[in-house]
N, C-alpha and C positions, 0 to 999 in steps of 0.2 A: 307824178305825171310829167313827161316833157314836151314843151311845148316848142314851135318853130315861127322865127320872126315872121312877116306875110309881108307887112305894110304898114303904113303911116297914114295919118291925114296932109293931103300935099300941102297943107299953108303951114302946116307945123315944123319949126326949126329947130335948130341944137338940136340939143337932144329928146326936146318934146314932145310930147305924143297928145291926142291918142293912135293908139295901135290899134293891130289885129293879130291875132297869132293861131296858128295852126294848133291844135288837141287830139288826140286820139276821141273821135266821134263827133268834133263839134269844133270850138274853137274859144278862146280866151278874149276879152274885148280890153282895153287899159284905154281910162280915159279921166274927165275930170267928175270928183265926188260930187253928188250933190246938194244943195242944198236943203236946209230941214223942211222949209215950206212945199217943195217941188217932192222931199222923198216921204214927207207925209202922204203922199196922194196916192202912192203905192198900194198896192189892193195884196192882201193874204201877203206880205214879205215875212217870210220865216225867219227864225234863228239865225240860220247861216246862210243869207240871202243878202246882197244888196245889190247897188242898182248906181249905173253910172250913165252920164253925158256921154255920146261917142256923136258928133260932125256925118252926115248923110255921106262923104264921098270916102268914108273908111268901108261901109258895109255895103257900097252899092256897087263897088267891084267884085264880089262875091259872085253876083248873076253872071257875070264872064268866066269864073272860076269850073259852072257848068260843064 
């Protein structure tokens, strides 16, 4: 799959993310893992599933994207 940069979280520096990236049908999210107590609470996570942290002002630019 190739994926295309989008964007950052504005407070994140260097090279730090998390990001957003453009997908054919969707989009890739890169952020920080989380923790076991926080990723226990996950409901039905399959095999090839997991689940990350991403900051509210990476995914709220999206509704502009409209």
């Amino acid at each position: 799959m190739k994926i295309g940069f989008l964007w950052k979280a504005e407070g994140s520096g260097g090279g730090g993310c998390p990001a957003l990236y453009d997908a054919p049908g969707g989009y890739v999210v890169q952020g920080k893992a989380l923790d076991a107590a926080t990723r226990a609470q996950l409901r039905q996570l399959a095999e090839d599933e997991d689940a990350i942290f991403v900051p509210a002002d990476v995914l709220d630019r999206l509704k502009d994207r409209a």
